[in-house]
N, C-alpha and C positions, 0 to 999 in steps of 0.2 A: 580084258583089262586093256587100259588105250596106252599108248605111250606116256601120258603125262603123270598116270599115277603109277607107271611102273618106276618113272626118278623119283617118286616123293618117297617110294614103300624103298629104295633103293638105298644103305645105308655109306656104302661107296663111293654113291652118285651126290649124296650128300654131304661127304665129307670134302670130294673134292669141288663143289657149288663152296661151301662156306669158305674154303683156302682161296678160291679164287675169287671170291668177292672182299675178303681181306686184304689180297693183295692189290685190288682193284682201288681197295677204300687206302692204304697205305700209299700207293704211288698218288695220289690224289693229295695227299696231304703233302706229298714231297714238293711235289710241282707245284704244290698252292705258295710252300715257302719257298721257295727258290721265286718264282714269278713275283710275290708279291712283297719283292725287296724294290729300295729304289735301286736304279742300274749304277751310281756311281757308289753307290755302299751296300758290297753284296757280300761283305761278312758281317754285314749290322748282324745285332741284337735287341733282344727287346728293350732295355736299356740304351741310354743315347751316351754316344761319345762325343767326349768334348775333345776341341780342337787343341793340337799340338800346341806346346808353347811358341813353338817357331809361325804356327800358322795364328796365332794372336798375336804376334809381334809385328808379324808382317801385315795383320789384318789395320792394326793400329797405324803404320806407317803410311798406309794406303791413305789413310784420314788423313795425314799432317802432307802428303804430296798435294791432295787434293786441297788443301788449304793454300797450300804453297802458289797453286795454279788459282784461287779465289782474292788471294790479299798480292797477284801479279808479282810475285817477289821470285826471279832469276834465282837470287844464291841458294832461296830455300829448296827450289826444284832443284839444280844441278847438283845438291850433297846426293842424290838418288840415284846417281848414275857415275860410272868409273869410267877407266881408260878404255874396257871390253866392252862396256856396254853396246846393244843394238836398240836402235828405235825403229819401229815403219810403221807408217800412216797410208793409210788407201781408204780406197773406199765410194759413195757415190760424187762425194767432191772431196776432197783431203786437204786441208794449206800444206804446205809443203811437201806435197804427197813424194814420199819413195824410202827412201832407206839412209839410215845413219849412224854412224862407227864412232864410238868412242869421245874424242875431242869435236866431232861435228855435232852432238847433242846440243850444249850451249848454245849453238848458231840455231837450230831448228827452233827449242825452247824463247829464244829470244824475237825469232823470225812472228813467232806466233802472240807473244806478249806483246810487239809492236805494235801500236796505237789503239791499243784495246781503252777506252775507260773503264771499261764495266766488265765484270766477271763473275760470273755465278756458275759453277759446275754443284753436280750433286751424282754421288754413283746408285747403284741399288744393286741387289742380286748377287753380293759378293759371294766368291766361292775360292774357297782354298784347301789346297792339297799338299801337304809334307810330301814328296818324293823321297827324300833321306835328312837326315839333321844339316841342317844348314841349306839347305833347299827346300823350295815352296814355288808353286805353282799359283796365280791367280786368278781369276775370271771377273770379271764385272761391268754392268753397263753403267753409263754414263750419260748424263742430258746437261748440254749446255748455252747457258746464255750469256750472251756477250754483248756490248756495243762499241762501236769502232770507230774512230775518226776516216779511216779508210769507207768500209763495208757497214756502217750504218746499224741498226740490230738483227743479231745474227742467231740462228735457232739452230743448233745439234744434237744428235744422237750418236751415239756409238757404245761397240761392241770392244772391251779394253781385253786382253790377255799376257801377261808379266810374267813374268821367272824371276824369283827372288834368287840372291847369294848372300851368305852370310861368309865373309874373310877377315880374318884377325878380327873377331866380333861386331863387324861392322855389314849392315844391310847393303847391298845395294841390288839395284833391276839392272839381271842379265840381258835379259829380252825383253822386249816390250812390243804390243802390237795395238793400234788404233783401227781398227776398222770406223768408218763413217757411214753411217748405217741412212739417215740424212741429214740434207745442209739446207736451212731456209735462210736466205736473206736478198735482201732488192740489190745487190751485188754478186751477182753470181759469181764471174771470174777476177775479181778485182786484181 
């Protein structure tokens, strides 16, 4: 008798072949679910979850900043921003690139709406995250077009990330970050 038909006839050898190919088919199934989650929602379910009220509120408000920066209107940007707010702009060229605290918002926002005629931004890829009620997190890209009495027409891209706060029921962007992912225009440094 050769070995291979002494496991088959073997009722032992058989019971532990079949536990260890169950457990083999089991962890297989585990690691299938766990891997084939996406990585920013690793308690999904088969069913979708809809976003927080706070994270449509905020999703919404993103729309009406971005309008605010299309129809060039100061007042309607700066209701977005408080005494704590931070802004920073960097990136492959920045306008005003660095960082800005609170009451220096207006100046940057206005630095930036200077002699624009033309404004067309558009976001895509929004992404948002309730960290706790009254907090939200956002992510999203940005492409903008512009033309300028200064700098002529101008081509961007950027990579935007926010922090919302909700105080005494009112919104506003804790943090805000522009990265300038790039800048085309026939005025590079103007």
């Amino acid at each position: 008798m050769n070995r291979s038909s002494r496991f088959i006839d073997s009722p032992r050898l058989q019971a532990i072949a079949v536990v260890v190919i169950g457990l083999l088919a089991l962890s297989s199934l585990v690691l299938y679910s766990v891997f084939s989650r996406s990585p920013g929602n690793l308690n999904s379910t088969s069913t979708s979850q809809q976003p927080s009220a706070d994270s449509r509120e905020v999703g919404e408000l993103i729309g009406q900043l971005i309008d605010g920066f299309n129809n060039r209107n100061l007042s309607a940007l700066t209701r977005f921003y408080g005494n704590t707010s931070t802004v920073y702009w960097s990136g492959v060229y920045a306008p005003g690139e660095g960082r800005y605290h609170g009451s220096d918002v207006p100046y940057l926002l206005s630095f930036f709406l200077g002699g624009v005629t033309s404004l067309h931004m558009t976001s895509s890829n929004l992404t948002t995250n309730t960290l706790s009620p009254g907090m939200v997190n956002a992510t999203f890209s940005m492409v903008m077009k512009e033309e300028s009495a200064y700098s002529g027409p101008t081509n961007a891209t950027m990579s935007v990330q926010q922090q919302w706060v909700k105080q005494s029921g009112v919104w506003h962007i804790q943090r805000e970050s522009w990265n300038y992912l790039t800048w085309e225009s026939p005025c590079v440094r103007c």
